[in-house]
C-alpha positions as CSV (number, residue, x, y, z in Angstrom):
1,X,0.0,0.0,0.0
2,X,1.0,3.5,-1.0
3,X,2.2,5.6,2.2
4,X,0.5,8.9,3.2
5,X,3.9,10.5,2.1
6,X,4.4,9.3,-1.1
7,X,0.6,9.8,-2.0
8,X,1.3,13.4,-1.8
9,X,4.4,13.5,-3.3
10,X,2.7,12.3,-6.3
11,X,-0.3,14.8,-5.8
12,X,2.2,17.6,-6.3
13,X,3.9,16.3,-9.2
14,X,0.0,15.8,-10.9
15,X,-0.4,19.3,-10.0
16,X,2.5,20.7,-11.2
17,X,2.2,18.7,-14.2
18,X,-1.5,19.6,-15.1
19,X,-0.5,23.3,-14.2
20,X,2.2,23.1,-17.3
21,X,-0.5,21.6,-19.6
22,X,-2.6,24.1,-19.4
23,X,-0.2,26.6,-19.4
24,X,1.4,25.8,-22.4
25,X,-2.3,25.4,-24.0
26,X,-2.6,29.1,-23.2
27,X,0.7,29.7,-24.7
28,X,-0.2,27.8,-28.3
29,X,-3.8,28.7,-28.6
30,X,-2.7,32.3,-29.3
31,X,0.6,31.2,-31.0
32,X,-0.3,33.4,-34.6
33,X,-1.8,36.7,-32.3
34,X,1.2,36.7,-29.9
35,X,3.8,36.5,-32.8
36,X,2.1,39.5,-35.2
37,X,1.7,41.4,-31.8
38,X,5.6,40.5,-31.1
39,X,6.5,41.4,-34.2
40,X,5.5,45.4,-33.8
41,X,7.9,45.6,-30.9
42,X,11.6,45.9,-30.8
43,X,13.6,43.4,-28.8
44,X,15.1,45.6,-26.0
45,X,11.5,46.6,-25.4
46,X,10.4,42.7,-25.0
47,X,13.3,42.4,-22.6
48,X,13.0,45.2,-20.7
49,X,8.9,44.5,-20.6
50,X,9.9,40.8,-19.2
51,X,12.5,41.7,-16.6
52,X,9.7,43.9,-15.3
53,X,7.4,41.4,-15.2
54,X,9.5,39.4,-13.2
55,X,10.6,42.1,-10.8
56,X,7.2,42.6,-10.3
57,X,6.8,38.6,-9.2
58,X,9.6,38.9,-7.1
59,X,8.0,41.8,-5.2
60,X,4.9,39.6,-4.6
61,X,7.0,36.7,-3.0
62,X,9.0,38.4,-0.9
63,X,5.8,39.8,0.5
64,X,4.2,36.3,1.0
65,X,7.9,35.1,2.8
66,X,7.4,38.3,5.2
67,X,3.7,37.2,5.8
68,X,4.5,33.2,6.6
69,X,7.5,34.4,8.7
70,X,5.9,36.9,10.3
71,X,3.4,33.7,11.2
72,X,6.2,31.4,12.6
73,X,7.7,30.1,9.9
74,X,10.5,32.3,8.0
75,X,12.0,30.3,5.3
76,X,15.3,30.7,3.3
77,X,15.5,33.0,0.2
78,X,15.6,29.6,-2.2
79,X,13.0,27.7,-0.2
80,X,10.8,30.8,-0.6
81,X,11.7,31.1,-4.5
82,X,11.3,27.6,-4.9
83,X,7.8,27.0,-3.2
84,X,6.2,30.4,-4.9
85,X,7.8,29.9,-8.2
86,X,6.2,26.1,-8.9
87,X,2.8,26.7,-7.3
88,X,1.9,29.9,-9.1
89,X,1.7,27.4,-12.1
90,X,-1.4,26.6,-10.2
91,X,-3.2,29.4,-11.4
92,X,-3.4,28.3,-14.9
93,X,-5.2,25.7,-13.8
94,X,-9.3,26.4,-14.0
95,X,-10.0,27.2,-10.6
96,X,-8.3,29.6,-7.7
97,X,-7.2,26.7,-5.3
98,X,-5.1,24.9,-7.3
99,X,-1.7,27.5,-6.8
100,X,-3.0,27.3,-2.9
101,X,-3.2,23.6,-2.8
102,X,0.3,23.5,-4.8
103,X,2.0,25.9,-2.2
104,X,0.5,24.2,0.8
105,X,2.1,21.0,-0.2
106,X,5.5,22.3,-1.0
107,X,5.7,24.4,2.2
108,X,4.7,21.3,4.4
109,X,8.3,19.8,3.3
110,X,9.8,22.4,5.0
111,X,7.7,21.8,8.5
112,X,5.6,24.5,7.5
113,X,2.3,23.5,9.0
114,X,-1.0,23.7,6.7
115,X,-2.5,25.8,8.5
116,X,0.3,28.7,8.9
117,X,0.9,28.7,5.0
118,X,-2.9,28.6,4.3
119,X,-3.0,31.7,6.2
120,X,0.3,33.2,4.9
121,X,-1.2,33.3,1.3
122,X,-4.7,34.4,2.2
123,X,-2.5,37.5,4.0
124,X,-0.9,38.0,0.7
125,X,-3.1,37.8,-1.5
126,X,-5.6,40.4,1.0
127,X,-2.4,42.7,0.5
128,X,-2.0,42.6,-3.0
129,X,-5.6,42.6,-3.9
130,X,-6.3,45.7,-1.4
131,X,-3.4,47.7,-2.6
132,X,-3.9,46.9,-6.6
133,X,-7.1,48.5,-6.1
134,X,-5.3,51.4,-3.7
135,X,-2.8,51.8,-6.8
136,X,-6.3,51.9,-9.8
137,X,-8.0,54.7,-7.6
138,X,-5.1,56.5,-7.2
139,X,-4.0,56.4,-10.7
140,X,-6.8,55.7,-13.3
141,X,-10.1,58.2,-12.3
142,X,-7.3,60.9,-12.8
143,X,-6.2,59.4,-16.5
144,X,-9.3,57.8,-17.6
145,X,-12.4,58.3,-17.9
146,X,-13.2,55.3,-19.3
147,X,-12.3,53.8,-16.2
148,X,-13.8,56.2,-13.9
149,X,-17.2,54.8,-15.6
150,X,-17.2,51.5,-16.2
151,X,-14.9,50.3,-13.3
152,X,-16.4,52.9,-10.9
153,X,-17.6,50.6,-8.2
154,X,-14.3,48.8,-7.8
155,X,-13.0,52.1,-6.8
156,X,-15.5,52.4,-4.0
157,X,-14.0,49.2,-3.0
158,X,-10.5,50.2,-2.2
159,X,-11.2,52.2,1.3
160,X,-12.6,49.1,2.5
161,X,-10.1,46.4,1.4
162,X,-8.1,48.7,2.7
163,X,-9.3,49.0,6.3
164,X,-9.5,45.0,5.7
165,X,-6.0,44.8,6.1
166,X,-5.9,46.2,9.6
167,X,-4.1,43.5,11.6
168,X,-7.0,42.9,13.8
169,X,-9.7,42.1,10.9
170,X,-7.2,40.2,9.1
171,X,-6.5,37.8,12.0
172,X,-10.3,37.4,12.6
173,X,-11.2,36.9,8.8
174,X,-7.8,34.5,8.4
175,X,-9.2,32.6,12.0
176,X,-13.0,32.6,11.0
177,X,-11.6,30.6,7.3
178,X,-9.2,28.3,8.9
179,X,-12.1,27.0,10.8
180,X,-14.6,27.0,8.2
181,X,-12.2,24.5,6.6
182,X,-11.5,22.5,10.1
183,X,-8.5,23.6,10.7
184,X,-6.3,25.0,13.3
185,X,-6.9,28.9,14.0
186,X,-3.1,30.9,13.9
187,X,-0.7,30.3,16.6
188,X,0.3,34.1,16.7
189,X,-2.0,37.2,15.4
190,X,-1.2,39.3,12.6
191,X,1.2,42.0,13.9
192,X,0.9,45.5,12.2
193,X,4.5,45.8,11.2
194,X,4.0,42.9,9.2
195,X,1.0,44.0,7.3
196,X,2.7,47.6,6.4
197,X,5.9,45.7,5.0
198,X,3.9,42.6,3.0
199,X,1.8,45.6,1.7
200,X,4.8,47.8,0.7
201,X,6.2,44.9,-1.1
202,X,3.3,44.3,-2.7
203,X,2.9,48.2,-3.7
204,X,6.5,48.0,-5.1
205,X,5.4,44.8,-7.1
206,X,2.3,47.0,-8.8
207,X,5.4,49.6,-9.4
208,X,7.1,46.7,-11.6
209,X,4.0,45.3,-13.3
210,X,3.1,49.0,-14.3
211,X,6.8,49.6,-15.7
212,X,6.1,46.3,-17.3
213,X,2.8,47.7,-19.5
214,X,4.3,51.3,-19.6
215,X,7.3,49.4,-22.5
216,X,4.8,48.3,-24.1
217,X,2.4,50.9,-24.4
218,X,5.3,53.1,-25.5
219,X,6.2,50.3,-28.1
220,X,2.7,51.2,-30.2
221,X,2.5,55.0,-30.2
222,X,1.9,55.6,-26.6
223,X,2.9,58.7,-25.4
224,X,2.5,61.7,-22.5
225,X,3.5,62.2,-18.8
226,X,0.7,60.3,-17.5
227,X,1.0,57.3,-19.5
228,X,3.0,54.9,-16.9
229,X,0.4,56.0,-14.2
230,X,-2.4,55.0,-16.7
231,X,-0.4,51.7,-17.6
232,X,0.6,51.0,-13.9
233,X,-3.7,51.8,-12.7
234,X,-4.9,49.7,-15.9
235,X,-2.9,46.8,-15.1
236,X,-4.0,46.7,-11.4
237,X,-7.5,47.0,-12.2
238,X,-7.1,44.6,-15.0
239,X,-5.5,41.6,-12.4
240,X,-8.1,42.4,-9.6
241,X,-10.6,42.2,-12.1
242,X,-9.5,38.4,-13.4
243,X,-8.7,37.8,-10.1
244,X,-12.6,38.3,-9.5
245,X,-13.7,36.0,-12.1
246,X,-12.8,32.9,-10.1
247,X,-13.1,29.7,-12.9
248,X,-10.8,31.6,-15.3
249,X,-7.1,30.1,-15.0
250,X,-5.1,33.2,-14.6
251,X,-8.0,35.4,-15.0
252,X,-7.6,34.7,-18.8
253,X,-10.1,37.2,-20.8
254,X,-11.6,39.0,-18.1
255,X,-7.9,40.6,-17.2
256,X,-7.8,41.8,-21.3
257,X,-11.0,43.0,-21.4
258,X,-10.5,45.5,-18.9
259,X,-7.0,46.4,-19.5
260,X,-7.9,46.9,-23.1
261,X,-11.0,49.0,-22.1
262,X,-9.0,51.3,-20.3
263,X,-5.7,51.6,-23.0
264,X,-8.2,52.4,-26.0
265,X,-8.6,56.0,-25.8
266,X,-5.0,56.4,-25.0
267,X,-3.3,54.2,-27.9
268,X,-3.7,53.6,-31.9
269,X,-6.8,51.7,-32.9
270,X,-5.9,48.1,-32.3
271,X,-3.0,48.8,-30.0
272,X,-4.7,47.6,-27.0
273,X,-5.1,44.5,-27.9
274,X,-1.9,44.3,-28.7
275,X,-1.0,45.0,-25.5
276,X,-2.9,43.0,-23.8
277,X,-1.8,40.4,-25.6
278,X,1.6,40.5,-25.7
279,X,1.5,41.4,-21.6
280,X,-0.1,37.8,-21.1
281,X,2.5,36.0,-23.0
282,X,5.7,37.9,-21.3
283,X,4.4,37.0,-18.2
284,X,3.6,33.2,-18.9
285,X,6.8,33.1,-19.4
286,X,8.2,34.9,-16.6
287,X,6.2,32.2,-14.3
288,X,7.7,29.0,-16.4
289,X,11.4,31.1,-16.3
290,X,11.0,31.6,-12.5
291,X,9.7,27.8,-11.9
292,X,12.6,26.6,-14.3
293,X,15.3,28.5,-12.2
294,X,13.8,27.1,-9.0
295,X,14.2,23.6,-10.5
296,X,17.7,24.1,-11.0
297,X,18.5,26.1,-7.9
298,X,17.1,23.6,-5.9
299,X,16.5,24.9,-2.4
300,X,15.3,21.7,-0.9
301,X,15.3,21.0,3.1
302,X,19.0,19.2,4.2
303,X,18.5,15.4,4.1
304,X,20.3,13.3,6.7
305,X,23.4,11.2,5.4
306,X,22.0,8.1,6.2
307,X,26.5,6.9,6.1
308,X,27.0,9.3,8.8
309,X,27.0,8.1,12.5
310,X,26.6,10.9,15.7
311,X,29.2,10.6,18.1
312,X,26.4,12.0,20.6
313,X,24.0,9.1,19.9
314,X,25.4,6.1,18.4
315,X,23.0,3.9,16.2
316,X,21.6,0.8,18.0
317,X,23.1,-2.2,17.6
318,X,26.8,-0.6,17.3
319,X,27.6,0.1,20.7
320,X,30.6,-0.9,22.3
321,X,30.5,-3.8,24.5
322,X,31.2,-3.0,28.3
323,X,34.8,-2.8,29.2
324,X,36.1,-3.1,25.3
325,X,39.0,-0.4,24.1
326,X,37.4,1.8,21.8
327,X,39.5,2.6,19.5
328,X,40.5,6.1,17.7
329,X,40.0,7.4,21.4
330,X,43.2,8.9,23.9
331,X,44.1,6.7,27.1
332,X,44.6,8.6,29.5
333,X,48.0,8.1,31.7
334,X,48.0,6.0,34.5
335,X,49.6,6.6,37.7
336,X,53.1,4.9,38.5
């Protein structure tokens, strides 16, 4: 019979592996679109559009690591990389648990209870949802109106995700859906220092992501002062929106439709589009580069050397008879 161990073991790998199928389906659907919308933009541009991108994925991490040490669990800069990088892949998958499930698993080999990484990623994902649609009101109703009234009641929405991510009604929300799903409440509450730093992060990821549109806006025939606010507002209320719409993998369609809704009055007739398009694929594969690299980095916990021996605690069934001359030790000198 299949141990409990190696049952999930192979649940992560089926994860993992249905997370890459449908990611690269997403890739070679749109195969002819993304090359003609690749082929208007110069190669420095693509690069610098991608580096962005992945910036702006580092920022995000490194707020979840603050949030699950912060709970009782810091981890190492490659553990961290390594257990964010290969569960975002779960979001490709149809569904908003999957990249949850993925992380879960992956955390648990580094003794990170369920419970504390379940709550880690609920934290970050309250602190990057609440301050993308901090950075949209702050940034689009003064550069589109287009926006300002389609979008207008997910700007009424950002004061209160924002007083959300007080410490107090985080810890209460976090508590109240650990126990909806049976388990354990947290072992510590949410402390405000943490919440201000896993939000900053996550404000300096929307920074990146915004950069990351800005190139290619520029690329079409963009142009003006107030174009990387536009670009950095539309592509926050672009994510939170495909965030909303739960069954899409990756928010797939819903994040275009908004993002080009908001780019159109600023950018050449199908520009947008473009865009949109072109932002999807650069990011795909910023989330297959960063999985990749956290493949080859490696990162996993220390396994014992089963060949090594402690000197502290010898392994049963070695131990030296009583009143035998072990050897490789000092005698000490005896007394004439």
């Amino acid at each position: 019979m299949i141990s409990k161990a190696v049952a999930m073991r192979i649940l992560r790998v089926l994860l993992v592996v249905l997370a890459l199928a449908f990611c690269a389906y997403s890739l070679v659907d749109q195969w002819d679109a993304t090359v003609r919308a690749f082929e208007q933009m110069s190669v420095p541009t693509l690069l610098g559009s991608f580096a962005a991108g992945l910036a702006g994925l580092v920022g995000w991490m490194l707020s979840w690591r603050v949030f699950l040490a912060g709970l009782g669990s810091p981890l190492p800069l490659k553990a961290m990389y390594r257990i964010n990088s290969i569960s975002q892949l779960g979001k490709y998958v149809p569904g908003k648990v999957w990249a949850l499930v993925t992380q879960m698993e992956l955390a648990k080999e580094y003794d990170v209870p369920r419970p504390r990484s379940f709550g880690s990623t609920l934290l970050a994902m309250a602190a990057s949802q609440g301050t993308g649609l901090a950075v949209a009101a702050v940034t689009l109703p003064l550069t589109s109106e287009t926006a300002r009234q389609r979008y207008w009641w997910l700007f009424l929405l950002a004061p209160l995700m924002l007083a959300c991510l007080h410490p107090k009604v985080v810890t209460w929300a976090v508590n109240l859906l650990l126990k909806l799903a049976r388990r354990d409440p947290l072992e510590r509450p949410v402390r405000l220092g943490e919440m201000l730093l896993g939000s900053f992060l996550a404000v300096v990821g929307w920074a990146f992501f915004g950069v990351h549109l800005w190139l290619l806006c520029a690329a079409v025939g963009g142009d003006g002062p107030g174009l990387i606010f536009l670009a950095t507002g539309a592509y926050a209320l672009a994510f939170v929106a495909g965030f909303l719409v739960f069954i899409a993998p990756g928010g797939i369609g819903a994040r275009e439709t908004a993002m080009v809704l908001v780019l159109t009055p600023v950018l050449p007739a199908g520009a947008p589009i473009v865009v949109a398009l072109a932002s999807r694929v650069l990011l795909t594969i910023a989330d297959l580069a960063n999985a990749g690299l956290a493949v080859l980095i490696g990162g996993r916990p220390p396994k014992p050397d089963s060949g090594e021996r402690s000197a502290e605690a010898p392994a049963e069934g070695n131990e030296p008879e009583p009143g035998t001359l072990v050897t490789g030790t000092q005698l000490s000198e005896t007394k004439e």
